[in-house]
C-alpha positions in Angstrom: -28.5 21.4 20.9 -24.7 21.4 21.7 -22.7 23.4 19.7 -19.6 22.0 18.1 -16.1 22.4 19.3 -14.1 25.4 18.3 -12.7 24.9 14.8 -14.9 21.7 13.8 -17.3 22.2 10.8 -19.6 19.2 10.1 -18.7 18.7 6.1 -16.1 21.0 6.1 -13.8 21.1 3.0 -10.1 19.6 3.8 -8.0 22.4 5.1 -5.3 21.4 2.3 -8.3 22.6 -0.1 -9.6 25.8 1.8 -5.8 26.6 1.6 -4.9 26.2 -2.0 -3.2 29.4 -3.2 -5.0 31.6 -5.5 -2.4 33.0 -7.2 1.2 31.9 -8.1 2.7 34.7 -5.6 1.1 32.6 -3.0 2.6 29.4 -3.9 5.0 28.3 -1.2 8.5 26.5 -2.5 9.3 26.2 -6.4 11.3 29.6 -6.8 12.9 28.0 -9.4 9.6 27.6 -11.5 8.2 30.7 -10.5 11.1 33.6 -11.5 9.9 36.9 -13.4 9.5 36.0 -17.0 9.2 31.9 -16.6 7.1 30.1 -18.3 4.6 29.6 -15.7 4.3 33.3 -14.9 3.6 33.6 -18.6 1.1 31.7 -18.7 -0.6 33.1 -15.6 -0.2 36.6 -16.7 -1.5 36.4 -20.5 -5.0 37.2 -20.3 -4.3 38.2 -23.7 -3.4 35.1 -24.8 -0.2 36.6 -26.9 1.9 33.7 -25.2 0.0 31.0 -27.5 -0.8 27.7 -26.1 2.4 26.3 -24.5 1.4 23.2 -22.3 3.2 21.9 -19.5 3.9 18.6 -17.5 4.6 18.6 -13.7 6.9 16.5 -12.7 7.4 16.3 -8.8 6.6 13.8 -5.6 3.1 14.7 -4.3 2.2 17.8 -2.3 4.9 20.1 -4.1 2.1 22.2 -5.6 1.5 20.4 -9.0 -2.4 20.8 -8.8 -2.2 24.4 -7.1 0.1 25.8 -9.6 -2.4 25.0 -12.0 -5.4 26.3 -10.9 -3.5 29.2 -10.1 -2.7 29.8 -13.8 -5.9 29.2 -14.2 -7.4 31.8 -12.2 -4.5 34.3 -13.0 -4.7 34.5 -16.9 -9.1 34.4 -16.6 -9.3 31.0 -18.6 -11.6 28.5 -17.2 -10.3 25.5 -15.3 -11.2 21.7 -16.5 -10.2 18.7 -14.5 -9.5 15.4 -14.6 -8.3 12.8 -12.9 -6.3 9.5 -14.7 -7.9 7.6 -12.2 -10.9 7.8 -13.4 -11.1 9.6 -17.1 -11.2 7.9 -20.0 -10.6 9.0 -23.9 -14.7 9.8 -24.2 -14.1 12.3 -21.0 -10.6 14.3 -23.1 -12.5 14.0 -26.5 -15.8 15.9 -24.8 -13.2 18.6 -22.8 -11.3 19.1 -26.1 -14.9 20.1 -28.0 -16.0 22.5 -25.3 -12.6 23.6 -25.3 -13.0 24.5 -28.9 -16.3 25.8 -29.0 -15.4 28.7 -25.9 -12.7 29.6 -27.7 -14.1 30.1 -31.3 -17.8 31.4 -29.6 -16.4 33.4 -26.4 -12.7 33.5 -27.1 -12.0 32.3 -24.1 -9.5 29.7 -23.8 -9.3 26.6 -21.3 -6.6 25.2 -19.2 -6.9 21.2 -19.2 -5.2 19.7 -15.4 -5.3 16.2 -16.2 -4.0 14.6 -12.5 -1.3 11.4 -12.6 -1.0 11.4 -16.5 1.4 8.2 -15.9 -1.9 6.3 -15.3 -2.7 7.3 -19.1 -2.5 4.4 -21.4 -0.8 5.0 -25.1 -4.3 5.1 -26.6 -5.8 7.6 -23.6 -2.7 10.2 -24.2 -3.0 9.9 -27.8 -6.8 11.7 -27.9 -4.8 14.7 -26.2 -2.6 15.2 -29.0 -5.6 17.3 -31.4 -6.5 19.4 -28.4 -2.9 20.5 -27.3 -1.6 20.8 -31.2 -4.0 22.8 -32.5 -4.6 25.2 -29.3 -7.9 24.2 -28.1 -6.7 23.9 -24.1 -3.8 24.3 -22.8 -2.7 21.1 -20.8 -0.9 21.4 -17.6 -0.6 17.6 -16.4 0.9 16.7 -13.3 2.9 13.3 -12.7 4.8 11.7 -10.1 6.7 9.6 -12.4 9.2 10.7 -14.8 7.7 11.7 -17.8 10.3 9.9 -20.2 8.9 6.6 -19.4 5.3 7.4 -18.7 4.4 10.1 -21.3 4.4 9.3 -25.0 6.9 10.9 -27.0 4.9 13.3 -29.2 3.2 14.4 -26.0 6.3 15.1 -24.7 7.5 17.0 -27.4 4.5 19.3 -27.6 5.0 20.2 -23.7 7.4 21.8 -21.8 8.6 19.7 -18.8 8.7 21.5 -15.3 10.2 19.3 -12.0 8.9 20.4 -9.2 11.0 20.2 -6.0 10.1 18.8 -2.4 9.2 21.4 0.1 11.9 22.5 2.2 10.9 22.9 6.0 10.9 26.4 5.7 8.2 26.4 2.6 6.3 23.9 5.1 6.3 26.4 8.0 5.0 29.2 6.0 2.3 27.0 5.2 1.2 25.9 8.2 1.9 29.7 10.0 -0.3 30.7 7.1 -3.2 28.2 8.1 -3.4 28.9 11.6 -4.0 32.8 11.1 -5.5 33.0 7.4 -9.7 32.9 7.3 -9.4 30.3 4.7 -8.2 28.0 7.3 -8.0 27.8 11.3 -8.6 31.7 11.2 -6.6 32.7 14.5 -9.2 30.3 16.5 -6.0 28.1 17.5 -2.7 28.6 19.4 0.3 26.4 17.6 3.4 25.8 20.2 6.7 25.9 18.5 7.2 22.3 19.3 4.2 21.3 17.2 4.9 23.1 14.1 8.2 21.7 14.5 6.9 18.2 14.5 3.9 18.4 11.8 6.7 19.9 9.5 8.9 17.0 10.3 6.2 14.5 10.2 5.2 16.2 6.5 8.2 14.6 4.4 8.6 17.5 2.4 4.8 17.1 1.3 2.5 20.4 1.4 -0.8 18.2 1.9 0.2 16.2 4.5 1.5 18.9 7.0 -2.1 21.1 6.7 -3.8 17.6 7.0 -1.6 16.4 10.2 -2.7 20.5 11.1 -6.1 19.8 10.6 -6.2 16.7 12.8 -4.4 18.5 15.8 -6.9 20.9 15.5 -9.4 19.1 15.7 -7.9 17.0 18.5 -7.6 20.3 20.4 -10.8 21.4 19.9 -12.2 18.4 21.4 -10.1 18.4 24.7 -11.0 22.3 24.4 -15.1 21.2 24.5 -14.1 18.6 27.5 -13.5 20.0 30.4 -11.4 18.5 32.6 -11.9 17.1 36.5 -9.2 18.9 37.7 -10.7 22.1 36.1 -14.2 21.4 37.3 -13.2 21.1 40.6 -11.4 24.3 40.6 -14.9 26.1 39.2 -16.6 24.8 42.1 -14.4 26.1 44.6 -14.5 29.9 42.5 -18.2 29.4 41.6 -18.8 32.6 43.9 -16.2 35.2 41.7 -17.4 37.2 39.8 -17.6 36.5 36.1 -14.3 37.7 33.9 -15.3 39.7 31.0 -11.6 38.2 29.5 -12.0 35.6 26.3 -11.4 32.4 26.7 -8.0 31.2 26.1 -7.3 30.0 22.7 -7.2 26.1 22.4 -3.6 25.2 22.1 -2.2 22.5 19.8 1.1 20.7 21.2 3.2 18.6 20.2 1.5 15.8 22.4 -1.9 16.3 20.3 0.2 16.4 17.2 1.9 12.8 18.0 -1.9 11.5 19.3 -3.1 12.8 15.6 -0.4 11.7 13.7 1.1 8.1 15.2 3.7 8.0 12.5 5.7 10.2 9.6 4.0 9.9 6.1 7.2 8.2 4.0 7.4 9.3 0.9 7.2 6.4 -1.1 5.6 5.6 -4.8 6.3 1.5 -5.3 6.0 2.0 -9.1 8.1 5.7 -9.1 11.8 7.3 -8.5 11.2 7.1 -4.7 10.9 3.2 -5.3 14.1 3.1 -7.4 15.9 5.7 -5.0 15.7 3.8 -1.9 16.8 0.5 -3.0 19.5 1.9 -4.9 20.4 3.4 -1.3 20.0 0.6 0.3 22.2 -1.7 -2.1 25.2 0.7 -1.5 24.8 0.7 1.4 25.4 -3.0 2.3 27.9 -2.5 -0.6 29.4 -0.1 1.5 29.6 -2.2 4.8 27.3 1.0 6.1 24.8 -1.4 8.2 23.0 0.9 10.6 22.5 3.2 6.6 21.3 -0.4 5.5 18.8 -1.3 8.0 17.6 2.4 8.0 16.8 1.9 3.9 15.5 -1.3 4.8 13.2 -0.1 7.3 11.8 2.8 5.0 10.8 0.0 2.4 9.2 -2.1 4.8 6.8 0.5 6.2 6.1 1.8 3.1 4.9 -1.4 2.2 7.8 -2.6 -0.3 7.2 -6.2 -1.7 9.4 -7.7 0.5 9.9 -10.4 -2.0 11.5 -7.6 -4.3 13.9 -6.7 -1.2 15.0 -10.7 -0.9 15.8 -10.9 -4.6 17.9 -8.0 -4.5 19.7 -9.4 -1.4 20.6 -12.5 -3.3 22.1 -10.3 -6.4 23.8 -8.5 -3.8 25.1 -11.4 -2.0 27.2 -13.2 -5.3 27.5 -9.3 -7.3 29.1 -7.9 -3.7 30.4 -10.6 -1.7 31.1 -13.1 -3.4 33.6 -16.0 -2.3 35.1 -13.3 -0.1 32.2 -15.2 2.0 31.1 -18.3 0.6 28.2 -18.5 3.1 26.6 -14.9 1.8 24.8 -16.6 -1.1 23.1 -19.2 1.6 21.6 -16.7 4.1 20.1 -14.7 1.2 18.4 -17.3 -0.2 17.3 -18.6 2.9 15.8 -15.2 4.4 14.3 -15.5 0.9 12.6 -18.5 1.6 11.7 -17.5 4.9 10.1 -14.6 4.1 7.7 -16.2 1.1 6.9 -19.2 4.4 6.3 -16.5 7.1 5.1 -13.4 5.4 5.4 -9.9 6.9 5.2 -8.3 9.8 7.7 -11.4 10.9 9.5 -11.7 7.6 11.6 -7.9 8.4 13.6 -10.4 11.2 15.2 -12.8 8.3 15.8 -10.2 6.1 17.4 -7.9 8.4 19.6 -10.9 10.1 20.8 -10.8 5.9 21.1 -7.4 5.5 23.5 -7.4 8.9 25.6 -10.6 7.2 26.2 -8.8 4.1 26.9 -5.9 5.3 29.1 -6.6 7.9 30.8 -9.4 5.0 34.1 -8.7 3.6 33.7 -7.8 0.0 34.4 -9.5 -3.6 32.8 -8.7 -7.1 35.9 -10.8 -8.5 33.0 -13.0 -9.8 30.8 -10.9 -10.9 33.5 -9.2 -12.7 34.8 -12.5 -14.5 32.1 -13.5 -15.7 31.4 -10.2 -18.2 34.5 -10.5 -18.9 34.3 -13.7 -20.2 31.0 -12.6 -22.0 32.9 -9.8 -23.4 35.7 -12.2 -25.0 32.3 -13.9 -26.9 30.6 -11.4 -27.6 33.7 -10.1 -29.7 33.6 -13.6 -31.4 36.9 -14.7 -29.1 35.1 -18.2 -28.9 36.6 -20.7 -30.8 36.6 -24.0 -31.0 36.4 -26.7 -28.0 39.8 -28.8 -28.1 39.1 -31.8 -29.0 40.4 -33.6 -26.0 37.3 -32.1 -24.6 35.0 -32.8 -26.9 31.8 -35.2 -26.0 32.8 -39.1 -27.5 29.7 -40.8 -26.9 27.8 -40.7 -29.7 28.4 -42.8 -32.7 31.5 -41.8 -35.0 32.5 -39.3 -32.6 35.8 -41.4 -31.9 36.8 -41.3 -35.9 36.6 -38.2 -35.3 39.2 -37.6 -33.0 36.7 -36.9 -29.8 38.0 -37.5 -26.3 41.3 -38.5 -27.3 43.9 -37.5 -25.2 42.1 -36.4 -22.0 43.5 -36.5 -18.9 41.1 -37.8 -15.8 42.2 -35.8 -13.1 40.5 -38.3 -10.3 43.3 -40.3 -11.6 46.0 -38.4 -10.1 46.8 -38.1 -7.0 46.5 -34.5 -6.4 43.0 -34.3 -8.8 44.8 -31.7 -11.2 46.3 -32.5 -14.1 48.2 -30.2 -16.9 45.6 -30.2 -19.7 44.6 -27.3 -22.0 40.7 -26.4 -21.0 39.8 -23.2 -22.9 39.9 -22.7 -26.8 43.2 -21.8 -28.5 42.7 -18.6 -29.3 42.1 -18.1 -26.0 44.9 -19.8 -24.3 46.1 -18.4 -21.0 43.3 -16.0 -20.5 42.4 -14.4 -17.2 38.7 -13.8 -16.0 38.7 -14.5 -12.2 41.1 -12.0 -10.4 39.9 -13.1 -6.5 41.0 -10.3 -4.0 42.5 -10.1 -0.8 38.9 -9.8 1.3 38.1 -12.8 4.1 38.0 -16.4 2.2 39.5 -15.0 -1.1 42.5 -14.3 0.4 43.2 -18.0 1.0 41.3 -19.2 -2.5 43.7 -16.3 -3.9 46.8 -19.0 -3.2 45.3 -21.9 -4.3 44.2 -20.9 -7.5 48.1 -19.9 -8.0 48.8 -23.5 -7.6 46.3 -24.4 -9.6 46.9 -22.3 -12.6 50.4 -23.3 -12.3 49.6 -27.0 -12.8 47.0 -27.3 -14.8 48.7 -24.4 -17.3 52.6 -26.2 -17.0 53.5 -23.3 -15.5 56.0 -25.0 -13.4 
């Protein structure tokens, strides 16, 4: 039977698992969560249980250590270790952990530690059955999310928990890692050689996320074993030729993982990106203020990170249009028009093609000159009638076609500007209390410049100001 290649075991457990620290001094990144006399290290040093029963939420982007640090306290302070997953756990599944929970403490005195896994997938009714458990003792819950707690935990939850953010990985965290899992016996156990160009690259192609680089190592590896187990022609040949030496006693050399096998294992970087969480939020917000900013290659490059993360691109075109009268305005009267057309273009074509229309409209507005002057008049003008400065319609203005409405006083007076020869007249538009009010400000940016001088003359007319 052939053997399998170095490193390959059929069924193995994921590297990312083999790996998982067993104690909090192992875990790599989160100084900040892990100082002498933190809450964490507490909690993972109180066998004696003289710390009570403080539970904690996670907060962090995945592969920051949200699931190791638990387990860790886990293992640390001797309770046992429950988990569940959000996913998948319903309120029967906390309401049978929270009696076992009970009766090892009150039989064995031995306390449990509850890692519930994305809590934000909880609904109001699922966190609710957690409340008796984590009130009165019976497990301490350490629950991870990757959404912010404020929104996604209920409040009493929140207030019975301490809330811990967990930081991304810095490269250095991420090369500790991976150095670790070449050498340690949990992991490749010194059977692999890693060039500096490869660790290099997984770390880069990581993001920041612990899981991902010891998965991208574990896929090298295993690429490397195979070209290890596969001799090649060239190498072949070169046996025949030396077949009559005599045999070396030296080991074979150790399969080496490069940065080519890395880039064959891996064919892209793993974005960081949650549709539904701050990554979500982030990006766009970068990607507004950007175009905002007349950055365009920053634009495209936000652009790009939402469409291969898989961003609704319909979500990206609405936001274009906002941008396009919030930004530009009448600075460019034709910004409004492409964003609704790559709109349209987009919900005809669909994706991969639909990234062409909406980058042609994230160049335009970009690379547009800039106006909020409309964006900004108009709140203002909500602002005067939302303070009650409303008043009422002159009467001049005033609709005179229905019955009685001429008694009344409707209509009379008002000046038909198609009857003059310039199509302005002097005539009084907005309320009295409101006379000579000034919402629309247009600046000095491309087409407002020359709508800046014409609404001069206009104002001048229309208000008999000379």
């Amino acid at each position: 039977m052939q053997e399998s290649a170095p490193g390959l075991r059929s069924g193995a457990t994921p590297l990312a698992v083999r790996m998982r620290p067993t104690s909090l001094d192992e875990v790599a990144g989160q100084r900040h969560l892990l100082t002498a006399g933190s809450p964490l290290r507490a909690l993972a040093g109180d066998r004696a249980g003289t710390t009570g029963s403080v539970s904690v939420i996670l907060w962090g982007p995945p592969g920051t250590g949200k699931t190791t640090i638990a387990q860790a306290i886990a293992r640390s302070s001797g309770r046992k270790f429950v988990e569940l997953s959000a996913v998948t756990a319903g309120v029967r599944d906390v309401r049978q952990v929270m009696e076992e929970a009970q009766a090892s403490r009150d039989l064995y005195g031995l306390s449990t530690v509850l890692f519930l896994d994305e809590i934000h997938r909880f609904t109001k009714a699922q966190q609710d059955a957690l409340l008796p458990g984590v009130e009165n003792g019976w497990v301490i819950l350490v629950a991870a999310t990757t959404e912010n707690p404020s929104f996604s935990v209920i409040s009493p939850l929140l207030s019975r928990s301490l809330m811990l953010t967990l930081e991304t990985l810095s490269d250095d965290d991420l090369g500790l890692l991976v150095d670790r899992a070449v050498v340690d016996g949990r992991g490749l156990a010194g059977r692999f050689a890693l060039d500096a160009e490869a660790r290099a690259a997984i770390v880069r192609l990581a993001s920041g996320d612990a899981r991902r680089a010891l998965t991208a190592l574990e896929a090298a590896s295993v690429s490397a074993a195979q070209l290890a187990a596969d001799p090649q022609p060239d190498a072949e040949a070169e046996g025949a030729v030396d077949a009559g030496d005599e045999t070396s006693d030296d080991p074979p050399p150790l399969p080496v993982i490069t940065a080519e096998i890395v880039s064959r294992a891996v064919d892209r970087a793993l974005l960081r990106y949650d549709r539904a969480g701050d990554e979500h939020y982030d990006v766009i917000s970068a990607f507004i203020k950007s175009v905002r900013g007349s950055d365009v290659d920053a634009a495209l490059h936000y652009l790009a990170r939402m469409i291969e993360a898989g961003e609704d691109p319909r979500f990206i075109a609405r936001r274009l249009i906002v941008l396009a009268s919030e930004d530009v305005g009448l600075a460019d009267p034709t910004a409004l028009g492409v964003a609704v057309a790559a709109a349209d273009a987009v919900q005809f074509i669909g994706m991969p093609e639909g990234r062409i229309p909406l980058a042609q409209a994230t160049v335009h507005l970009a690379t547009a000159p800039k106006s909020n002057a409309a964006y900004v008049g108009i709140d203002r003008a909500i602002a005067d009638v939302r303070e009650g400065k409303a008043g009422r319609v002159p009467k001049h203005l005033r609709d005179a076609h229905y019955p009685g409405a001429k008694r009344l006083g409707h209509g009379k007076g008002y000046r038909y500007p198609h009857d003059e020869s310039i199509g302005v007249v002097e005539q009084q538009y907005l309320p009295d209390g409101l006379r000579g009010a000034v919402y629309y400000q247009p600046t000095e940016h491309g087409n407002e410049r020359e709508l800046s001088a014409r609404l001069q003359k206009l104002r001048r007319i229309v208000r008999g100001d000379g």
